[in-house]
Structures are given as C-alpha cells and as structure tokens.
FIKE-508275 format. One record per residue (C-alpha): residue in one letter; y, x, z. Coordinates in nm, 3 decimals, padded with zeros to 5 digits. Example, Ala and Ser with C-alpha at 12.3 -4.5 7.8 and 13.67 -1.06 7.14 Angstrom:
REM FIKE-508275
+------+---------+---------+---------+
! rest !       v !       u !       w !
+------+---------+---------+---------+
!    a ! -00.450 !  01.230 !  00.780 !
!    s ! -00.106 !  01.367 !  00.714 !
+------+---------+---------+---------+
REM end
This chain:
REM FIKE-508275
+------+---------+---------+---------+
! rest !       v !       u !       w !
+------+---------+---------+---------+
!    x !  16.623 !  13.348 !  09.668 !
!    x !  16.475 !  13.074 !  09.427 !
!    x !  16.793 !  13.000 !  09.254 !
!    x !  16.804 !  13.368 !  09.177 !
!    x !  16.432 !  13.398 !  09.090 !
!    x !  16.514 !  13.053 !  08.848 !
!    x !  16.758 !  13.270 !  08.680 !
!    x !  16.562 !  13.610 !  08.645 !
!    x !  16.253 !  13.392 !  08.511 !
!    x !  16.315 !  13.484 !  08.179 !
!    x !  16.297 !  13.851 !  08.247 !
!    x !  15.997 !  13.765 !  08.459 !
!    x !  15.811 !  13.638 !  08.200 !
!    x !  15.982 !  13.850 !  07.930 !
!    x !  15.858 !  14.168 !  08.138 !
!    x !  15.509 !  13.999 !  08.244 !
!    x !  15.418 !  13.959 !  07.872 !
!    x !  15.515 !  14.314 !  07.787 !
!    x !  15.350 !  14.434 !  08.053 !
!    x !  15.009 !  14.240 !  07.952 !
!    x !  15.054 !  14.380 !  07.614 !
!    x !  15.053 !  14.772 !  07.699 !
!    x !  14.800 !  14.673 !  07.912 !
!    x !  14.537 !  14.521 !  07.664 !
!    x !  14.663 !  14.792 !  07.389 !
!    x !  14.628 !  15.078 !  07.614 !
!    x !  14.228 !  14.959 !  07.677 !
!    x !  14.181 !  14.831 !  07.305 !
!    x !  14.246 !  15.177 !  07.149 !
!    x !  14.051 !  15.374 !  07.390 !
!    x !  13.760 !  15.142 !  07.355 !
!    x !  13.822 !  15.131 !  06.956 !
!    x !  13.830 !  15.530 !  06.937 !
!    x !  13.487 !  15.491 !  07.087 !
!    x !  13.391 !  15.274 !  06.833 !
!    x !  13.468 !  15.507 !  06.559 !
!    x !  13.334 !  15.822 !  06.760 !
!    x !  13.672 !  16.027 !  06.814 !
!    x !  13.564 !  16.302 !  06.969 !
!    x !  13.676 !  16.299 !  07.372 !
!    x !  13.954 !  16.581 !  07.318 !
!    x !  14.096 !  16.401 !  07.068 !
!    x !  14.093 !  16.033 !  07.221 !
!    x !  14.302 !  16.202 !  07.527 !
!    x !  14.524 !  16.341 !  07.263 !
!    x !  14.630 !  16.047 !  07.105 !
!    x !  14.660 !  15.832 !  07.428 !
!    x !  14.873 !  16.079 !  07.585 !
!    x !  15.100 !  16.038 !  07.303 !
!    x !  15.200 !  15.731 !  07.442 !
!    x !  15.392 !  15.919 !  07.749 !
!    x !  15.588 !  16.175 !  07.522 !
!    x !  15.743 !  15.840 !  07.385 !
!    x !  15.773 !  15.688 !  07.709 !
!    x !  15.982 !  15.987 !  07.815 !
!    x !  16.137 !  15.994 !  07.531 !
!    x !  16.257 !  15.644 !  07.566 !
!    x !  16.367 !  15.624 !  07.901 !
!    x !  16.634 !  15.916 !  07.800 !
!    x !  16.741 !  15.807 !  07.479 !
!    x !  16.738 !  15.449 !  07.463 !
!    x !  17.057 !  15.367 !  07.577 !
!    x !  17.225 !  15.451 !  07.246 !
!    x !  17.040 !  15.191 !  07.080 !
!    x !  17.220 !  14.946 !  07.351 !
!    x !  17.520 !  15.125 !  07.313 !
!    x !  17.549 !  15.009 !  06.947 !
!    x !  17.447 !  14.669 !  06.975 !
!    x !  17.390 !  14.512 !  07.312 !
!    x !  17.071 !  14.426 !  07.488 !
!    x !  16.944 !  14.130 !  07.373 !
!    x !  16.953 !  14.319 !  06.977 !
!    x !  16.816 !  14.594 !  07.127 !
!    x !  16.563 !  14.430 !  07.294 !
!    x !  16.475 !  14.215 !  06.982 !
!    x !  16.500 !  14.490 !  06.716 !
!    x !  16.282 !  14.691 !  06.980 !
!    x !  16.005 !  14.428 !  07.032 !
!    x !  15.956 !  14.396 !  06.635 !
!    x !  15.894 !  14.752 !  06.605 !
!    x !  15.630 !  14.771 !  06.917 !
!    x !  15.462 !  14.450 !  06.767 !
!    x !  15.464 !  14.617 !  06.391 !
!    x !  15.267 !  14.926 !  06.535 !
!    x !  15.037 !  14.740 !  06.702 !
!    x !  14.967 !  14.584 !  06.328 !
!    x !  14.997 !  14.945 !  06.156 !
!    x !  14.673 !  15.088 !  06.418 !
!    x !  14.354 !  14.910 !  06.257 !
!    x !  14.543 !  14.989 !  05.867 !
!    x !  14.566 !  15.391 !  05.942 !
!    x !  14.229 !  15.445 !  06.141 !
!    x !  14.316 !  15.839 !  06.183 !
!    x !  14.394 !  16.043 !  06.526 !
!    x !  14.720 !  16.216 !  06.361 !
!    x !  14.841 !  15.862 !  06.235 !
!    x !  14.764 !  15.700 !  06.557 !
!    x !  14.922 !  15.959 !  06.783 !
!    x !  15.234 !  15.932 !  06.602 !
!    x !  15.225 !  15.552 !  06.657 !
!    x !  15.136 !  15.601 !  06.999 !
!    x !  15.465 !  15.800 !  07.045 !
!    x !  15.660 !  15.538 !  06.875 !
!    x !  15.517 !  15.276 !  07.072 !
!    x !  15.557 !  15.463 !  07.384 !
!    x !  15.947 !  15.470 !  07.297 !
!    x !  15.966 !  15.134 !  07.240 !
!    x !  15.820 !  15.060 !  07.540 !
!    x !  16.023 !  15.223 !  07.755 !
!    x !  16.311 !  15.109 !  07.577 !
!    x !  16.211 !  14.760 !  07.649 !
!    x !  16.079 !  14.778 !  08.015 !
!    x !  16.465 !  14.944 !  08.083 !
!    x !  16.673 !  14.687 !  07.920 !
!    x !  16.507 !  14.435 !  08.130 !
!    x !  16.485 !  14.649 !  08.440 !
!    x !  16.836 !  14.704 !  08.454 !
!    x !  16.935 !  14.336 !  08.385 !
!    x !  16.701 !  14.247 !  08.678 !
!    x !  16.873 !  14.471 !  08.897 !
!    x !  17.209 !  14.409 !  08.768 !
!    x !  17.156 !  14.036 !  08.858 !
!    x !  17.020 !  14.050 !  09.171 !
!    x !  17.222 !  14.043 !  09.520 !
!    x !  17.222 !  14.316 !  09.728 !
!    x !  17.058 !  14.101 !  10.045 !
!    x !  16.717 !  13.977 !  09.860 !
!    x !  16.674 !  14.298 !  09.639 !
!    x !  16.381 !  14.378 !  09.838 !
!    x !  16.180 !  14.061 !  09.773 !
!    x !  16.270 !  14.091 !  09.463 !
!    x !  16.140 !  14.366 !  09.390 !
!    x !  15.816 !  14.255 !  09.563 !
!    x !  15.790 !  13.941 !  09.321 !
!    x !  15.824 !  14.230 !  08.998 !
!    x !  15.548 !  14.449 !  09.160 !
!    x !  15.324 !  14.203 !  09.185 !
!    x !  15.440 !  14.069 !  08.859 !
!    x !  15.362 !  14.377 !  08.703 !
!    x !  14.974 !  14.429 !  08.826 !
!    x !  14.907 !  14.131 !  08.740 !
!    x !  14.991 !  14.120 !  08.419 !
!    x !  14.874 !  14.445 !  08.357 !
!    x !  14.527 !  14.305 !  08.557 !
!    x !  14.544 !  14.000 !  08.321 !
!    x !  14.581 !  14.234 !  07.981 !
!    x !  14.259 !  14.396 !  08.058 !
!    x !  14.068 !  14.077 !  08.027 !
!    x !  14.194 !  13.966 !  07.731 !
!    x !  13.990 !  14.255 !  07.586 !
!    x !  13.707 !  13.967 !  07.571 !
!    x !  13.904 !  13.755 !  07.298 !
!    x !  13.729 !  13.929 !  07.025 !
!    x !  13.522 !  14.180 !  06.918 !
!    x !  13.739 !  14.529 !  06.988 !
!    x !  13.636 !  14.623 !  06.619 !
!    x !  13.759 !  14.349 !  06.417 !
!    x !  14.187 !  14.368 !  06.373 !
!    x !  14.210 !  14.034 !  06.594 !
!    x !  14.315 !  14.204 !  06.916 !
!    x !  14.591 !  14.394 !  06.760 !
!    x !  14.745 !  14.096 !  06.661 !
!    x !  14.722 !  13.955 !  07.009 !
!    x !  14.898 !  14.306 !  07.082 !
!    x !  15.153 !  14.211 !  06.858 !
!    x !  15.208 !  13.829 !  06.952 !
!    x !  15.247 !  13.935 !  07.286 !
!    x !  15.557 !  14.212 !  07.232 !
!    x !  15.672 !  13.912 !  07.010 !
!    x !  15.623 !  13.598 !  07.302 !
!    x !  15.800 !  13.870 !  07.552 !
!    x !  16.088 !  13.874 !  07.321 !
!    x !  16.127 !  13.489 !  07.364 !
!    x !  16.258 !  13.459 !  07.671 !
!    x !  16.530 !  13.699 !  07.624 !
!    x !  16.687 !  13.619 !  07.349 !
!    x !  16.709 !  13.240 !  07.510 !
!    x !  16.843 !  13.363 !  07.849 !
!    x !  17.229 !  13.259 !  07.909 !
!    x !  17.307 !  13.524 !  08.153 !
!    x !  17.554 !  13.788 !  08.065 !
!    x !  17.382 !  14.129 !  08.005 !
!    x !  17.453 !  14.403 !  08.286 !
!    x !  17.788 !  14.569 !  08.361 !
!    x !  17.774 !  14.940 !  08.339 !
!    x !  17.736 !  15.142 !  08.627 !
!    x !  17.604 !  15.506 !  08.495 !
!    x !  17.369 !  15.731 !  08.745 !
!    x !  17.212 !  16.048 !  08.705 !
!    x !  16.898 !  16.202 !  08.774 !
!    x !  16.811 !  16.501 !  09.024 !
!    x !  16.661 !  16.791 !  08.825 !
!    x !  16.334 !  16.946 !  08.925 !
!    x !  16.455 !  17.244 !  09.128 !
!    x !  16.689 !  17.028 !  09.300 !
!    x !  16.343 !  16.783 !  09.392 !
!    x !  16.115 !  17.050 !  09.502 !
!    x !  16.429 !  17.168 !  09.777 !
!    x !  16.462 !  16.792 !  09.931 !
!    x !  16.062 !  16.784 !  09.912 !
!    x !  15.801 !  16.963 !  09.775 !
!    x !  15.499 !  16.708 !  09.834 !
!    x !  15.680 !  16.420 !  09.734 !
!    x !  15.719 !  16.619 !  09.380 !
!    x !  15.310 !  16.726 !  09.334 !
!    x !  15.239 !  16.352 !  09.453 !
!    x !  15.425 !  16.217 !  09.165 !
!    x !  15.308 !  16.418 !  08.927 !
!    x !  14.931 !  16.435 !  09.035 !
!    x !  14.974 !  16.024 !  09.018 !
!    x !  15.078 !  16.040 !  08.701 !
!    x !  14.813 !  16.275 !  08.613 !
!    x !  14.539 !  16.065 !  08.728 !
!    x !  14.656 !  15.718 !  08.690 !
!    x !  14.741 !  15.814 !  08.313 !
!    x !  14.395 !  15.939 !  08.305 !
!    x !  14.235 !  15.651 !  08.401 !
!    x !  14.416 !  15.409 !  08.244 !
!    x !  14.330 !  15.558 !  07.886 !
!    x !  14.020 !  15.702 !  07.944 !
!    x !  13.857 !  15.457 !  08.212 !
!    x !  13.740 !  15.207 !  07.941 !
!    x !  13.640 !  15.467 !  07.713 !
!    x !  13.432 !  15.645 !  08.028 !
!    x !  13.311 !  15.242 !  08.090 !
!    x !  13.218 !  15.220 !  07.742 !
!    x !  13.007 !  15.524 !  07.690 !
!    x !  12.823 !  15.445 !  08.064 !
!    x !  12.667 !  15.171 !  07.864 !
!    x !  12.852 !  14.852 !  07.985 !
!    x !  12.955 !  14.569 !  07.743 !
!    x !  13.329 !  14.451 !  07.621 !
!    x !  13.347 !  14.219 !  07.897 !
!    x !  13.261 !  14.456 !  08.166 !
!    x !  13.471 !  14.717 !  08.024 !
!    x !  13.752 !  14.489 !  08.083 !
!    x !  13.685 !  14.358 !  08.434 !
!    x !  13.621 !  14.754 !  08.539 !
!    x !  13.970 !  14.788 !  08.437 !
!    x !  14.100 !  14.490 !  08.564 !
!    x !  13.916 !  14.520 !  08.923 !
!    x !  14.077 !  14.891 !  08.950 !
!    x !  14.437 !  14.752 !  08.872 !
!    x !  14.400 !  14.411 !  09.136 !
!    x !  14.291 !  14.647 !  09.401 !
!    x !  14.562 !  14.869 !  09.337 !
!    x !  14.792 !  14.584 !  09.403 !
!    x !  14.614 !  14.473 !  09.716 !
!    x !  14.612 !  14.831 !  09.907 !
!    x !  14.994 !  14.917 !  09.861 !
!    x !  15.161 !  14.704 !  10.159 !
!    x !  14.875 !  14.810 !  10.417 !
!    x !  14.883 !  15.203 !  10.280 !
!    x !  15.295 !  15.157 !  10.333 !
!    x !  15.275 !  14.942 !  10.679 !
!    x !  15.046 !  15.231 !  10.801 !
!    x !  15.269 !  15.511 !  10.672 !
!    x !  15.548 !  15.366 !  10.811 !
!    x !  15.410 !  15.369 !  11.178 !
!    x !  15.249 !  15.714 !  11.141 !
!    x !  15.315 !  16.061 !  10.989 !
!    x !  15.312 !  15.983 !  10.631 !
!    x !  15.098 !  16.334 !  10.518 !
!    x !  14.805 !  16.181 !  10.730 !
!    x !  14.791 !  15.866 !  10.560 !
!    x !  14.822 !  16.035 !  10.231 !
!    x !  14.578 !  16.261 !  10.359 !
!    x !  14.271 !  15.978 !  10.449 !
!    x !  14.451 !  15.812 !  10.066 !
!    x !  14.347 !  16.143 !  09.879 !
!    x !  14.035 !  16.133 !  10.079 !
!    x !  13.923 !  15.804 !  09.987 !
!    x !  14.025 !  15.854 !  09.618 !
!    x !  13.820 !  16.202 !  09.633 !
!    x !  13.499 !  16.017 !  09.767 !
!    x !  13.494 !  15.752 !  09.558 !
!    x !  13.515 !  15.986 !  09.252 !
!    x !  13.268 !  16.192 !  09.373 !
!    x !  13.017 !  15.910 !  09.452 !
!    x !  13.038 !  15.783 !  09.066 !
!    x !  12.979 !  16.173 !  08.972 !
!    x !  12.692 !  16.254 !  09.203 !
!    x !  12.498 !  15.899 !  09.163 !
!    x !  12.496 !  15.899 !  08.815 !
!    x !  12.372 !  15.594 !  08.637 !
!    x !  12.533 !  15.312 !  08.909 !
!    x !  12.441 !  14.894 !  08.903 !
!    x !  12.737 !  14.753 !  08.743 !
!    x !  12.830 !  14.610 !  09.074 !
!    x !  12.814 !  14.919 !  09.276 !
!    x !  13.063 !  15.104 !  09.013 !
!    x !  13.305 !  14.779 !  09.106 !
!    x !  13.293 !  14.863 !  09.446 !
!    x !  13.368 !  15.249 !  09.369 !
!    x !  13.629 !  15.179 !  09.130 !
!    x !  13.788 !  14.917 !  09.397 !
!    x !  13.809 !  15.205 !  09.655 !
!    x !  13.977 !  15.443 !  09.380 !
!    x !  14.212 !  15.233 !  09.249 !
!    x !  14.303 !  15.095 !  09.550 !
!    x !  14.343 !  15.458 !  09.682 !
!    x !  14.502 !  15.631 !  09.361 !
!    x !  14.741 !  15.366 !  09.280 !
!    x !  14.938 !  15.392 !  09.600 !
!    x !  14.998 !  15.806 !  09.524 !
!    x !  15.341 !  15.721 !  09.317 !
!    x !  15.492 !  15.514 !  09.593 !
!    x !  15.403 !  15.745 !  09.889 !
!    x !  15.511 !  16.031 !  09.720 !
!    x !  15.827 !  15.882 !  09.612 !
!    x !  15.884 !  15.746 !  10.014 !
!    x !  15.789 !  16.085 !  10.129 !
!    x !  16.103 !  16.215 !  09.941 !
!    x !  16.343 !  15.985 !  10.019 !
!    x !  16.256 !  16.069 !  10.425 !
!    x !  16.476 !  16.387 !  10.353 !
!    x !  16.709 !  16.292 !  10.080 !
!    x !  17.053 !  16.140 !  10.175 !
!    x !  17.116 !  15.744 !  10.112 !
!    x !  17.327 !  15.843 !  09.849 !
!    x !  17.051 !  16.026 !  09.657 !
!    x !  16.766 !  15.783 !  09.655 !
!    x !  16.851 !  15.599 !  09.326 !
!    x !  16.854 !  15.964 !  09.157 !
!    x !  16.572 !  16.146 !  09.306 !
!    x !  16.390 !  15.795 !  09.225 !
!    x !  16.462 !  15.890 !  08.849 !
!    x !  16.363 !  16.260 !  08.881 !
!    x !  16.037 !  16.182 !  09.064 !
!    x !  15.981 !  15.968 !  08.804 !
!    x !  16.025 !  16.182 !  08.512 !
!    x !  15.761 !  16.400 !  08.711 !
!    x !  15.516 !  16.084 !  08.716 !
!    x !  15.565 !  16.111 !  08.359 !
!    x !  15.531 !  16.467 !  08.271 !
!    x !  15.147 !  16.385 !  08.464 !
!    x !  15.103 !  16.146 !  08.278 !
!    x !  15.137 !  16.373 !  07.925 !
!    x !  14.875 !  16.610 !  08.085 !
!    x !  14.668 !  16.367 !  08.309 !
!    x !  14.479 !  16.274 !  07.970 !
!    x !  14.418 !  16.569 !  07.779 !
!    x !  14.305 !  16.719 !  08.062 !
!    x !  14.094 !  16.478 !  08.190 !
!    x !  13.929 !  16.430 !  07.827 !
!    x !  13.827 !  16.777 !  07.817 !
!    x !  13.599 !  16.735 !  08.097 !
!    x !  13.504 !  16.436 !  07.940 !
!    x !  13.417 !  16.683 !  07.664 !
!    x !  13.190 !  16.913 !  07.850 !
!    x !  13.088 !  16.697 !  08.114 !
!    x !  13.001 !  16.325 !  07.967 !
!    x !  13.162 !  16.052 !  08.079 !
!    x !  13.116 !  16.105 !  08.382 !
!    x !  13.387 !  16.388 !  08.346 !
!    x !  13.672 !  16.193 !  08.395 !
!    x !  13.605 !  16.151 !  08.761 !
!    x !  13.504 !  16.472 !  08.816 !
!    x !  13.910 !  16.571 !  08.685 !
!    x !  14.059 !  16.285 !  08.951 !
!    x !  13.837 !  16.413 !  09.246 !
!    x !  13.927 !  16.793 !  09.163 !
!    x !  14.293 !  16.685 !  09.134 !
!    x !  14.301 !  16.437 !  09.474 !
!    x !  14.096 !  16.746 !  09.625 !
!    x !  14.329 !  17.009 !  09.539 !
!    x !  14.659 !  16.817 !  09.618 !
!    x !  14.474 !  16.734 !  09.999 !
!    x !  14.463 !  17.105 !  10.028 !
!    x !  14.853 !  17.119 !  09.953 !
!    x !  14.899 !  16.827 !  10.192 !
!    x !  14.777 !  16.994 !  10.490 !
!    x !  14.962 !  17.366 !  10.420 !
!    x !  15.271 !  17.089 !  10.394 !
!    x !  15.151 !  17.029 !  10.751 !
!    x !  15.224 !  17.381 !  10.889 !
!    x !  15.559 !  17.394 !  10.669 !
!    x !  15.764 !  17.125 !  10.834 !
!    x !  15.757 !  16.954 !  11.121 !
!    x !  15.645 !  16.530 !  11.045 !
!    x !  15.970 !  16.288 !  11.094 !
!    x !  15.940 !  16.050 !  11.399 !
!    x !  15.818 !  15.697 !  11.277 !
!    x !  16.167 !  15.501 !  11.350 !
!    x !  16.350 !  15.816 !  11.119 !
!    x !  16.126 !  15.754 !  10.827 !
!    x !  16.275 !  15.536 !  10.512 !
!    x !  16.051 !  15.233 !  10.527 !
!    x !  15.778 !  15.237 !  10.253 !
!    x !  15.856 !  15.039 !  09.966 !
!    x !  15.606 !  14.883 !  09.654 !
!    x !  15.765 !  15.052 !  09.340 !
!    x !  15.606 !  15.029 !  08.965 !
!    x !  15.618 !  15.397 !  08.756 !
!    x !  15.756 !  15.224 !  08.467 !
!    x !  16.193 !  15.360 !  08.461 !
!    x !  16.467 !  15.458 !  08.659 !
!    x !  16.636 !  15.157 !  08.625 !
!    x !  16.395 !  14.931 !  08.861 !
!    x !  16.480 !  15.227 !  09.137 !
!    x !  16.813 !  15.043 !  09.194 !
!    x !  16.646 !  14.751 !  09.330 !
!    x !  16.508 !  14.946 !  09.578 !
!    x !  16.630 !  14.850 !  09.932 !
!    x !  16.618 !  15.129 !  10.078 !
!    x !  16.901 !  15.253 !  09.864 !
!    x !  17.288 !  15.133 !  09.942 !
!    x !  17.534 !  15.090 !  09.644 !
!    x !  17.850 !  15.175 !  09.634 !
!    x !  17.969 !  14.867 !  09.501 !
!    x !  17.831 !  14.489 !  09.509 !
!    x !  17.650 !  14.364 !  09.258 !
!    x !  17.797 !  14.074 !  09.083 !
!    x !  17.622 !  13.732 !  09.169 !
!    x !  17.385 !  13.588 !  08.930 !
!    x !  17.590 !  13.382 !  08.624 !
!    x !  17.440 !  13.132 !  08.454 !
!    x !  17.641 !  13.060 !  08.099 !
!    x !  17.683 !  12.703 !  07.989 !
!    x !  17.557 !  12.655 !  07.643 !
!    x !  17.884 !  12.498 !  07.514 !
!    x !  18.101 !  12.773 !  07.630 !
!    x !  17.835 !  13.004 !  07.548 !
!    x !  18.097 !  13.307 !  07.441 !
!    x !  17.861 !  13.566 !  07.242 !
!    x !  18.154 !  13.862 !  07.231 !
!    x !  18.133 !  13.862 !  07.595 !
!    x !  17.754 !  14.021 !  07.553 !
!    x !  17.821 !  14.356 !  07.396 !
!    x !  17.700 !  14.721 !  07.413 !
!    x !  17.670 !  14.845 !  07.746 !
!    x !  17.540 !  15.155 !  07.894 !
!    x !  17.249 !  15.153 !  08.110 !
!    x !  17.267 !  15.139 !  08.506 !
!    x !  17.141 !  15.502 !  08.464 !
!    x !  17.151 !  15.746 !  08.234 !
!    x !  17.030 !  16.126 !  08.238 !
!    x !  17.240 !  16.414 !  08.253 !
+------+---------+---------+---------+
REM end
C-alpha cells in the first residue's frame, strides 16, 4: 500500500492542487459577482456554465489524449484552465464569463479524467478500496482548503485569480515529472438513462437531486453568505465548514446503510438536510456561529446524497454493470448540477438570500416523498445482499473503476516506476481513456 501510494503521489498532489483551485475559483466568482451586483438570475447563470463544460469534457476529452498522450494533454489543458482564470477580472461581463466558465468547466474535466484514469490504471486490484479512500479524502480537503484561501486578498482586486491560475499551473508539476507509464487502454461504456431508471429509479432522482443541490450550494452558498452580511473570511470558513463535514458524515451514513434498509437512512439523510434548511429560512438573521452549526448538519447530510444514490443502484445492477451505471449516474449528477443553480438563483431572486435554502429544503422534501412511494414499490434487500457502501467523489467516470465493489475482467498491471536513464518517451503515447461514452 505505501509503495503504491509513493508512486501515485504525484497524481495525489497533481489532483489535490486542481481540486483546491476549482474550489477557491468556484467561491471567488460568486463572491466577485456580488461585488459588482449581478443580478441573482444571472450569477446562477454563469456558474452553471461551469457544468455544461464539465459534461462536455468528460465526453469529449479523450480525443485530445488520443492525439497526443496524457501528460501533453494534461499540460496543454492546465495552461488553458490557468489562462481563464487570468481572462475573468479583464472581461468583467456575465456573457464573457459564462463562456469562460464553460471552457473552464471542460478543462476541468479533462484534467480530473486524465489523472483519474492513471490512478486507477496504476493501482492493484487488492488495495483499490483504500485507495480510493486516501483520493476522497484527498479531494474534500483540498476542496475544504480552497475555500480558505479566499482570505489571501481582497476578492476585488485580480490577486486571487492569479492564485487560481498558479494553482492549475503547480498541479501541472507533478505530472509532467512523474516516471510512470501513462494508462493502457481499456474502453467502457456508459448505461443510458432509460436503461438507469429500469435497474433503479431512486438511485437515478438521488443523483440528480445531489447534483442539483450540491451545485447549488457550492456556487451560490458564498454569494447567499455574502449578502447575509458576513465578511471574506467568514464567507470562506461557511464554505469550508460545509465541505469538512461533508467528509466526516460519509463512512457513518454508509456503515449505517449498510446494516439497514438503505431508503430509511436516506430517508432520516433527506430529513436532516430538510431541517437544517428550513431552520436557516425560518430564523432569519442567525449568530454567525449558529449558521456553522446549520450548515454542518446540511452539508454533512447533502453531501452523502451522490454516494447513497449511486450504492442504492448498484444493489440491483449486476457486477458486471457497476463501472457503467457509475458513469450514467454520474452524467445524471451532472445534468443537476446544470439546473441545481439557475434554479436555485431564482429563488434567490424573489426570495433574498435566504432563497437558496428554501430551493434545497423543497428539493430534499420532495425527493423524501419519492423515497417512501419507493417504499411500497419494491420490497428493501436483506442487509448481507446489499453492495457495501462505498465513499465516491462526483467528479468522472473514470475514478468509478477504482471502486471495489466492481470486479474487472482483467488485472491491472502493477505499478512501474521508469528509471530516468532508460526513460523511453515513445513508450508514453496517445491512449484512449479507461472509459469512453457510447
């Protein structure tokens, strides 16, 4: 396990710095659109710009690999992500932005699957699992840490795009120093959305109401912070305390739900998130330390959604289909995530700030309601029958391979480490994707 974790380090920290990145320029713009008094509509907009690209990317960007291998990819991806971080405080203008929000959506994706599927292409099939733990937490972390570096400057000066941009630089360091040999080829496909809603119905409207809500919060929490009255620096740590507890609630959530009928504990998860919202609606104006301890209780509630949903499904799907219906459950995460946003700005719109919660507690309400008529469509799976619940980040299909709970076909090739002096760059050439969508 450590020699393998010494070799994946690069994509570790390659991954962790990407990750801070989005993080910090996610918060930055919605803050910054505050700042210049975008109207709420159009703030959701723009942000949800960001997951058209991200879709876009995670279907498209193997070509770009195709042509000239990961680590060019990867590089010639990173410079583009870092130059429109730079272009955003140049062209202060919704239209310009949301076109660079698709374009660094793209990119994004892009990036987070080339170093996905290296991770999982380098990984034996016995530690996958704890693996995959040390990316999760990886992941929230850095996303957790990218919030507070929202108090390096003032959020109006250009200083914190560069930081944007240094850090989709720094995360291109690593890779393009790593000596391993980029990932052999080993193509899947993705389960369309017809094919989903027949293998599980729930496990389809918890995907997509996670990415509805998550997405929401993510871009419009610090702008909902922001106009509550709180400074920079408590803007950031109400983003950052939301993420952490995310983190913290996803192995109890999944060691419950794997000893009881999952729809329950999604059930009391949905009512938690519901309350919470509802308590930051109905008391108004909160103490900055009471809004913590609300927005703890959400995040540690909504952020577990993606994962139980995606367990749920794979209860009824076949071992063979895990790795695919991981990819199509994602792709509904995503499709949330495009109207998560706009939808939750409009009741920012109409409602204040104080809109955006009432959209997640109307959404966690409503999808309760379809949990329980779930409940009197089919009967719940003994415990020992369920597929053990496993941590998984909504970022592409390619991390769905490193699931455990799936079973390849084929072994994957041990970990190689290339010698500099017989360092052979022909050998690292275009390669397709471990997935690709058909």
């Amino acid at each position: 396990m450590v020699q393998v974790l010494l070799v994946l380090v690069a994509l570790f920290i390659g991954s962790g710095l990407l990750i801070a990145g989005s993080g910090l320029f996610t918060t930055l713009l919605a803050v910054r659109m505050g700042i210049e008094n975008i109207p709420e509509l159009q703030v959701g907009i723009v942000l949800a710009c960001f997951s058209v690209g991200f879709i876009l990317g995670t279907q498209i960007c193997h070509w770009f690999v195709d042509r000239v291998g990961h680590i060019r990819a990867f590089a010639a991806l990173a410079a583009l992500a870092s130059c429109t971080a730079l272009m955003h405080p140049v062209l202060i203008a919704p239209v310009a932005w949301g076109i660079l929000r698709v374009l660094t959506g793209f990119c994004t994706a892009a990036l987070y699957t080339i170093a996905e599927s290296w991770i999982n292409a380098k990984v034996p099939n016995e530690i996958r699992g704890r693996v995959l733990s040390v990316y999760m937490v990886t992941s929230f972390l850095a996303l957790s840490s990218g919030q507070l570096m929202l108090n390096l400057s003032e959020p109006g000066s250009f200083i914190l795009f560069s930081v944007v941009a240094m850090l989709f630089s720094f995360s291109l360091v690593p890779i393009a120093l790593t000596r391993m040999e980029a990932p052999i080829p080993d193509p899947g496909e993705r389960l369309g959305i017809f094919a989903l809603m027949r293998i599980s119905p729930l496990g389809v409207a918890l995907c997509f109401s996670a990415g509805a809500i998550n997405a929401a919060f993510f871009n419009l929490g610090p702008l909902f912070a922001q106009k509550s009255g709180f400074d920079t620096g408590q803007v950031s740590t109400f983003m950052a305390i939301a993420i952490f507890a995310g983190l913290l609630v996803q192995w109890p959530v999944g060691w419950l739900s794997d000893r009881f009928d999952r729809r329950k504990v999604v059930l009391w998860v949905l009512a938690g998130a519901a309350i919470a919202s509802l308590l930051m609606v109905i008391m108004g104006d909160l103490k900055f330390s009471m809004l913590l301890i609300l927005v703890a209780v959400y995040g540690g509630m909504a952020f577990t959604l993606y994962g139980q949903g995606l367990t749920h499904a794979n209860d009824y799907a076949e071992t063979t289909q895990l790795v695919s219906v991981s990819a199509g459950l994602l792709f509904a995460y995503g499709v949330g995530a495009v109207v998560g946003p706009v939808a939750a700005s409009a009741f920012m719109g109409m409602a204040g700030p104080f809109g955006l919660f009432i959209f997640t507690g109307g959404v966690t309400t409503g999808l309760a309601v379809f949990v329980v008529f779930r409940m009197t469509r089919r009967e719940p799976l003994p415990a020992e029958d369920q597929t053990p619940f496993s941590a998984m980040p909504a970022t592409t299909p390619a991390i769905a391979e490193l699931d455990p709970r799936s079973e390849p076909e084929t072994e994957q090739p041990e970990a190689e480490v290339i010698e500099p002096d017989v360092l052979d760059w022909g050998r690292i050439q275009a390669s397709r994707l471990p997935w690709s969508v058909r």
